[in-house]
N, C-alpha and C positions, 0 to 999 in steps of 0.2 A: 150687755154684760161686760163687766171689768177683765183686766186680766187678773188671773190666777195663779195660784201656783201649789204642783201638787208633788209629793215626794217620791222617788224615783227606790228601783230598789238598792237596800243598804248604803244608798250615796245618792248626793244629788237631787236637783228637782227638775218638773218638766214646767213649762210657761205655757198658761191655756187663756187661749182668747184675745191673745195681742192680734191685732189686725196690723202687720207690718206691710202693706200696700201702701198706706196712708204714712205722715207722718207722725212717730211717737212724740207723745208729750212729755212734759219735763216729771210729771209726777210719776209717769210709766215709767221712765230713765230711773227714777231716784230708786222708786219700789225694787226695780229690776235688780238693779246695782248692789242694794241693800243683801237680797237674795243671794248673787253672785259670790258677795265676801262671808257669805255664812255659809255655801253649800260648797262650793269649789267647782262644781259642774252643773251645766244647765241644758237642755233639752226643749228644741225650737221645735217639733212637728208639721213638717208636711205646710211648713210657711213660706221657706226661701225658694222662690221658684224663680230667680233671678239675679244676676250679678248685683245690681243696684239695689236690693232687699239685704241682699250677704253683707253690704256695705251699711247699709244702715241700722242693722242687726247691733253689726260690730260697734261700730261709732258709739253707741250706746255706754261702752263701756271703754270706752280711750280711745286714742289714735291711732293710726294705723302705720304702720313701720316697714321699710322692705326688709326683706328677708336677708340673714346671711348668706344664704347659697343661693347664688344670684342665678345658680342653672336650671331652678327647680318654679321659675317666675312663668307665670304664666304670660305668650305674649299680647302685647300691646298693654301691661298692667304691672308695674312693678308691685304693687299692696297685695297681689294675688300668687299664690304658691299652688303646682299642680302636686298634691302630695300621691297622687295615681292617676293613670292616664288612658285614653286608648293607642296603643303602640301596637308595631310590629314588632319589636322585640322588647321581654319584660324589661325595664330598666335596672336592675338587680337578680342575684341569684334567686331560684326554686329551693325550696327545702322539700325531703320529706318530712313530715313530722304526723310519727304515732301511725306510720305506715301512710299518709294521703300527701300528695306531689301539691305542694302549696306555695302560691306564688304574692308575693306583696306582703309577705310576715315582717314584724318589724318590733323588736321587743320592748319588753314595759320599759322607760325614760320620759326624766322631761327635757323639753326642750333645749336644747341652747347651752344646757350645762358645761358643752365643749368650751362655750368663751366665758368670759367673767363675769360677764354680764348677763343675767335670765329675762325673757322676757316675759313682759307681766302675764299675758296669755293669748288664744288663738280662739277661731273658732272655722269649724268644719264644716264644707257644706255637700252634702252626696248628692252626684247628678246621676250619675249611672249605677246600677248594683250588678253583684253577678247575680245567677239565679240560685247560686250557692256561698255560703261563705260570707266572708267579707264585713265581718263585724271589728268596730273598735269597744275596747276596753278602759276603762278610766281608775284608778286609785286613787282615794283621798291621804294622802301622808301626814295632814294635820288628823286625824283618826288611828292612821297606825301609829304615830308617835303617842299621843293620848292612852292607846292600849297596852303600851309598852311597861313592863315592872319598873316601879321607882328605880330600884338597884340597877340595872341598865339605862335608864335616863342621866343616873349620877354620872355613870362608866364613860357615856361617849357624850357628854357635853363638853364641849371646847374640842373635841377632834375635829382633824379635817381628813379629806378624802382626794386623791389623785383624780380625775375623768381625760377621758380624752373623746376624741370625733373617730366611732366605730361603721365604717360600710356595710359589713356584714356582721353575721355574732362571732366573727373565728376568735377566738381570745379570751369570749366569756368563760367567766367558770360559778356565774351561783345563778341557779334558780330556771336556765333553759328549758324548755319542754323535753323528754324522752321518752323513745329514741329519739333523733333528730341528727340528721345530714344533707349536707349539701349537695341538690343534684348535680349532675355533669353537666357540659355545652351539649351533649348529646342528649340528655335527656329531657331538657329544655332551655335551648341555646336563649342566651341573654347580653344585652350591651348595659355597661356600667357608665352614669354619665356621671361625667367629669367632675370632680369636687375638689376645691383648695384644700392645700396641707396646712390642716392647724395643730398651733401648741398645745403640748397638754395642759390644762387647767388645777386648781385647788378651789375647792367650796367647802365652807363647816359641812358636819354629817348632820347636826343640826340645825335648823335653819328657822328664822324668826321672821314673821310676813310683816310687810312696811306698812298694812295701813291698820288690821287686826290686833297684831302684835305675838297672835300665837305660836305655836313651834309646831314645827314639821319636821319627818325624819325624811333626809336627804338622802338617798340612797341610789336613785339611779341606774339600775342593773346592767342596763344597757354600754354602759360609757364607765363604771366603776372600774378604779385599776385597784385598788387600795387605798389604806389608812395611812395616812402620814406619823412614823416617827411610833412604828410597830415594826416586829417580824415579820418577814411573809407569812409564815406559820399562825402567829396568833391576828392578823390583820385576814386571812382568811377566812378564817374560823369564826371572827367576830362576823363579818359582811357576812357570808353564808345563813349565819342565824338571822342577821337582819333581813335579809332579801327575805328567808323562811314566813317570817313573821310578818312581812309586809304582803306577799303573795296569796294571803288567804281572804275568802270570797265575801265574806264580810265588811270589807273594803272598797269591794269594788263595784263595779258598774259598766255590766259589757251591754252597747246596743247593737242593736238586729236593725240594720240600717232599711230606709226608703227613701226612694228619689225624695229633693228638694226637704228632708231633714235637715238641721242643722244643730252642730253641739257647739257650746261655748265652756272651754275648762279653765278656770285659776292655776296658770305653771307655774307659781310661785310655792304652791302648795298640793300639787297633781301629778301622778305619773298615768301612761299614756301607751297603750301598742295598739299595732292592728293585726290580728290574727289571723291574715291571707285568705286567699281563696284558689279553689284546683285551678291548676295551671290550664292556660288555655280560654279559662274566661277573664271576663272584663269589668274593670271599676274606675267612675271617674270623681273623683273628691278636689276640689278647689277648697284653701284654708289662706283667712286671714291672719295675721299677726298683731298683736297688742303691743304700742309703744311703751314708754313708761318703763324701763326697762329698772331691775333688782342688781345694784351691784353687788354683789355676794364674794365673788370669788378675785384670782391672779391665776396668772401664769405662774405656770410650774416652772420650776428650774430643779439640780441636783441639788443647790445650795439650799434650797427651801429645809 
């Protein structure tokens, strides 16, 4: 049987029938690729049961790049990033949210928007799950742009947006889940690992993909500071509607993870969370990184 491919809900497709044990062939690669630049997410099943599969999964669709946070590398593999681990202490804060003590939340963003540079995409592999929880989320942004009113298309072409590198959500202000709080050290003590201080960044709010050509709405929630060259007031007010408008279900695409899944997303056109799980259990995810990096964006400055 060939491979397949069949469509995921409201986003994305899943790949049925690639035997990735073996080596893929060039026509699988081409199909695959083809796929990739038309859906934005793609859904590997219960195939990667191996570091060297995870890599040749990836290969498929570019090179492989190390990461900017060099503390998040898995070791003995610079191309390998531990995005969840099994630890002694979670590596980041607990929240409550919506009353349940949830550990490993991490809000919708893409990647990398903190530097200038995006990278073209990643892909995720789950080795461990909890027995609860612990799903990622995907948004197609060339879709919410698409569904956006002409009249706001006109409005915010050519704007740019401030992002910066957020640790936790303290600062967001559109689009959080609530209630939502951060537990104490008492409530489930946690160590922060280490991360460089970076610049803030500028990216369009609109964003045009280099190989497709289409537009996507750049929005980011996670790392959003503002609109360049607005009020705070109406630079608000706009984000808030956008984040509104991009956060509804029709867009998106949450999996219910299994050991040795793996997802491959376009971050050039994707946003991305993981919606934790109760504190206390455990998830292990290893994620590649895609070369070929989108220059999009600068460093901010006042003068900007």
């Amino acid at each position: 049987m060939g491979v397949e491919f069949k469509p995921l809900e409201s986003i994305g497709v899943e790949v049925i029938g690639l035997d990735a044990s073996r080596p893929i062939d060039d026509a699988t690669k081409a199909r695959m690729y083809e796929e990739f630049l038309d859906h934005g997410v793609m859904l590997f099943r219960n195939i990667c049961t191996t570091p060297e599969i995870h890599f040749s999964i990836s290969k498929c669709f570019g090179d492989l790049e190390e990461h900017t946070l060099k503390d998040l590398h898995v070791e003995g593999n610079k191309n390998l990033i531990a995005v969840s681990a099994r630890t002694e202490l979670p590596p980041g804060p607990s929240y409550w949210i919506k009353g349940k003590l949830t550990t490993g939340f991490l809000f919708w963003h893409q990647d990398l928007v903190y530097t200038p540079e995006i990278c073209k995409g990643a892909v995720l592999r789950m080795i461990e799950c909890p027995k609860e929880g612990g799903e990622t989320g995907w948004i197609d942004t060339t879709k919410v742009y698409d569904a956006l009113p002409e009249s706001t298309k006109k409005r915010i072409e050519g704007l740019e947006a401030r992002h910066c590198l957020r640790l936790t959500p303290e600062g967001i202000k559109y689009g959080l889940p609530s209630p939502m709080r951060q537990a104490t050290q008492e409530e489930v003590p946690w160590k922060m690992a280490p991360f460089p201080k970076m610049p803030d960044t500028v990216h369009p709010l609109v964003s045009t993909h280099p190989e497709t050509g289409r537009k996507s709405l750049a929005i980011s929630p996670y790392s959003i500071i503002s609109i360049l060259r607005m009020s705070p007031q109406e630079s608000d007010v706009l984000i808030s509607e956008l984040v509104a408008h991009t956060l509804q279900p029709q867009f998106m695409y949450i999996h219910k993870w299994a050991p040795n899944d793996a997802v491959l997303w376009d971050n050039r056109r994707t946003l991305h969370q993981a919606f934790g799980y109760p504190a206390g259990l455990h998830r292990v995810a290893h994620r590649t990184t895609l070369d070929s990096k989108m220059k999009s964006g600068r460093l901010y400055s006042e003068a900007a």
